[in-house]
C-alpha positions, 0 to 999 in steps of 0.5 A: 779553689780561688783560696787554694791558688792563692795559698799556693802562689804565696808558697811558691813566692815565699820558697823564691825569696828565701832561696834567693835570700840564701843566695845573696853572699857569694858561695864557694864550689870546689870542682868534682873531680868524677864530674870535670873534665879538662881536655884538649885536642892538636893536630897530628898528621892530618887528624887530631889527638884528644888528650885530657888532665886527670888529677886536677883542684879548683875553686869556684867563687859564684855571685848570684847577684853580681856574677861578674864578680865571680872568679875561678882557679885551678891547679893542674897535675902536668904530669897525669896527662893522658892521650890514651897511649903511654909511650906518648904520653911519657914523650909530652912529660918530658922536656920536649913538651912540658917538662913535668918534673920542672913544672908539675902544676898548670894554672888558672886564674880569672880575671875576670867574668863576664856573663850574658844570660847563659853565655859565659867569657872568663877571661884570665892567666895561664901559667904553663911550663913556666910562663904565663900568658893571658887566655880567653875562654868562652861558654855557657853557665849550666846553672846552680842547683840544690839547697843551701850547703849542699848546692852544685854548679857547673859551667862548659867553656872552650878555647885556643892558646898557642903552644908556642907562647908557652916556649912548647915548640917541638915538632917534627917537619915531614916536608916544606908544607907540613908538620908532624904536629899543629900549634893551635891547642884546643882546650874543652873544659866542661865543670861540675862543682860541689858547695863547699862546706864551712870551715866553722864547725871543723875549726871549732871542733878543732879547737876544742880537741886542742883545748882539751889536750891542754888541760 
């Protein structure tokens, strides 16, 4: 019995070490478009409005052994913004708002990323409608899973950004204390991402097409 423990205890220390072996170079996730969303909420009226981008890229840098390393950026389609009503939404693509056929991309670009166990701050540029303002976004990683070449990560981090800094001013007053819509802008991003698979053998492959054809 004492035997079958110890075989036991040296497998599941050797699967440690070659999964932390397999780790130790920064590995680069692409976010899973089924699998991300990227939401937002504003006051109007008295209530709030949920809206959310839906075609949207992005790249996830993660360093298991020094994971304020890590880094994220993604590129936003302004013009598939969706709040669930069509005649709104083509009012938040015009110039009143984003002016999406002037500014078709939304980005972000980490700065830097500070973790605490779970706890996740990424701190970065927004680029919007044209200006770019540094935002803070905090959360929590949800983990890394899988084997190697096929893992996934996944991530949720909350913030707010004043629509104003970003010269998105249009409002409406209703009377002297109140307006149509808010200007704090809460942002919900919740990400789950796919290993990227190397470029090495589609590059060869390449290659040897293009070698080919020449002779």
């Amino acid at each position: 019995m004492k035997h079958q423990s110890f075989i036991a205890t040296a497998a599941a220390l050797a699967t440690v070490v070659l999964l932390s072996s397999a780790s130790a170079a920064p590995v680069t996730f692409e976010l899973d478009p089924a699998h991300t969303h990227i939401g937002f909420q504003i006051r109007h009226l008295v209530s709030k409005v949920y809206g959310q981008f839906n075609q949207f890229a992005g790249t996830l840098i993660y360093d298991a052994e020094k994971p304020t390393a890590s880094s994220v950026e993604v590129t936003i389609q302004t013009a598939t913004i969706d709040t669930n009503n069509d005649k709104r939404d083509g009012h938040l693509k015009s110039a009143d708002f984003f002016d999406a056929e002037k500014f078709p991309t939304i980005t972000f670009k980490s700065k830097s990323v500070a973790v605490d166990g779970q706890k996740l701050t990424l701190n970065g540029d927004l680029t919007m409608h044209g200006i770019t303002k540094p935002v803070t976004l905090n959360g929590e990683i949800g983990g890394v899973i899988g084997d190697p070449g096929k893992r996934m990560a996944g991530f949720s981090v909350t913030g707010t950004i004043d629509r104003k800094a970003f010269d998105i001013t249009w409002n409406r007053t209703l009377d002297q204390d109140n307006t149509l819509l808010g200007e704090d802008v809460a942002i919900q991003i919740d990400v789950e991402a796919n290993e990227k698979a190397p470029a090495t053998a589609a590059a060869g492959e390449g290659a040897a097409k293009t070698e080919a054809t020449n002779k």
